[in-house]
C-alpha positions in Angstrom: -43.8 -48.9 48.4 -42.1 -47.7 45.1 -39.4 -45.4 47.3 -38.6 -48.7 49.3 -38.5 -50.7 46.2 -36.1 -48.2 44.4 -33.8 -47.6 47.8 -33.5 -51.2 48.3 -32.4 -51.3 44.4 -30.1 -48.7 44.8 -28.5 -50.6 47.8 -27.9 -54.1 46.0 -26.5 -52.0 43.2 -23.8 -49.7 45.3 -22.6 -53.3 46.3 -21.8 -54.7 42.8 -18.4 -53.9 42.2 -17.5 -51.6 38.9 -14.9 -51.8 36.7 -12.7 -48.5 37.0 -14.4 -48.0 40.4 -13.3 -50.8 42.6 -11.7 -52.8 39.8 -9.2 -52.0 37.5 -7.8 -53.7 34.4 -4.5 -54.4 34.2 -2.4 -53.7 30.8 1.0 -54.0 30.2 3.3 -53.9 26.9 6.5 -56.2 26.8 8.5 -55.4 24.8 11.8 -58.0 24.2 14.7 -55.9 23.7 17.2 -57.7 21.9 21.0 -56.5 21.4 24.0 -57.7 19.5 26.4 -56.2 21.6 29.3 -59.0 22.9 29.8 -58.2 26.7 33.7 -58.6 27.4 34.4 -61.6 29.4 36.1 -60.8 32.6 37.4 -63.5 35.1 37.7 -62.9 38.8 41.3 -62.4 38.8 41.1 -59.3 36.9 38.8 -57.9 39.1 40.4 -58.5 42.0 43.9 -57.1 40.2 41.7 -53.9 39.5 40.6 -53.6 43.2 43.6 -53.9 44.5 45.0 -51.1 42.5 42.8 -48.9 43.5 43.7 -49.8 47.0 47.3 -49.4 46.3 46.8 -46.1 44.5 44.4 -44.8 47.8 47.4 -45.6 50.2 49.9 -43.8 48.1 47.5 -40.3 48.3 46.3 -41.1 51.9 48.6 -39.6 53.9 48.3 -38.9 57.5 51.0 -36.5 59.4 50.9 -35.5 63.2 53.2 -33.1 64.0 53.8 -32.9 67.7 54.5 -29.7 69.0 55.9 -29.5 72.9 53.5 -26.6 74.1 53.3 -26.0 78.4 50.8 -24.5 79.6 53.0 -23.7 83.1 55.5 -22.5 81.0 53.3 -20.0 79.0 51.7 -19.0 82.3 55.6 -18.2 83.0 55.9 -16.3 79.7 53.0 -13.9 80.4 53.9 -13.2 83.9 57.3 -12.0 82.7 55.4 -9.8 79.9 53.2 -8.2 82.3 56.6 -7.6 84.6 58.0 -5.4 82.0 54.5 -3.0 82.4 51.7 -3.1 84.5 48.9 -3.4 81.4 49.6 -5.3 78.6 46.9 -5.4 75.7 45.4 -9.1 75.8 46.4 -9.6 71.7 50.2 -8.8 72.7 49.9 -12.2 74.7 50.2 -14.3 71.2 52.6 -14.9 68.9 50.5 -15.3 65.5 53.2 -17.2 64.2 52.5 -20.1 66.5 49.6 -21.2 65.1 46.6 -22.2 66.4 47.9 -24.3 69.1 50.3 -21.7 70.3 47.6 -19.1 70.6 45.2 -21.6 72.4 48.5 -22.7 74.7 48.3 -18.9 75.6 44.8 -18.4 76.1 44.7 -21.2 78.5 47.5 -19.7 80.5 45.9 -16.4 80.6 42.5 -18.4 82.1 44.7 -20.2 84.2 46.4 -17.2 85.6 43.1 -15.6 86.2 41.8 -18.5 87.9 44.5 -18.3 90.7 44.1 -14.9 91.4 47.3 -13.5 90.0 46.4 -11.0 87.3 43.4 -9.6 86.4 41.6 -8.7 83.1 39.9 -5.3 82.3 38.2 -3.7 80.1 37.3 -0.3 79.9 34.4 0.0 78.2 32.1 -2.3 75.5 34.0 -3.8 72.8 37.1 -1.6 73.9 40.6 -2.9 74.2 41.0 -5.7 76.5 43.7 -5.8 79.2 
């Protein structure tokens, strides 16, 4: 009878709520921070004069170029063909002209793909990692 008496006790007082268990007290400092410091006044003109500045000053440094550059594909095909005419192996880098850029040398390599693709020349290589022609 005195364990059932001391378990029921120990029920009713699990269900009692406890500060710092299942409550917590809430403490704050407020501080009022006061300052003597005089904020400009600024009207919505000026702000709108600044804004557009810095428009005006991003159009003047944004400046976009496209340079197009006539390249044929047909006519680079044309180009190799009469390269491999002079001999019968050329070295695939003598294809390119380095000085055409990037666009030149892709021009090329598509000619060389498409040229493959029809069945008019061929590409070899001897060995791994050896000099393509």
């Amino acid at each position: 009878m005195e364990y059932q008496k001391y378990k029921d006790l120990s029920g009713k007082i699990d269900s009692v709520p406890r500060i710092n268990r299942d409550n917590f007290v809430a403490k704050s400092i407020f501080n009022r921070i006061t300052t003597d410091q005089v904020l400009p006044e600024l009207e919505f003109s000026q702000l709108e004069n600044a804004f557009l500045d810095v428009l005006r000053r991003a159009e003047i440094n944004a400046s976009h170029n496209v340079d197009v550059e006539i390249l044929s594909v047909r006519e680079r095909m044309t180009i190799v063909l009469e390269l491999i005419a002079k001999s019968d192996s050329v070295v695939f880098t003598d294809c390119f002209k380095m000085n055409e850029g990037k666009m030149g040398i892709v021009v090329t390599f598509l000619a060389i793909l498409e040229l493959v693709k029809e069945n008019i020349i061929d590409i070899m290589q001897n060995d791994a990692f050896s000099v393509i022609y």
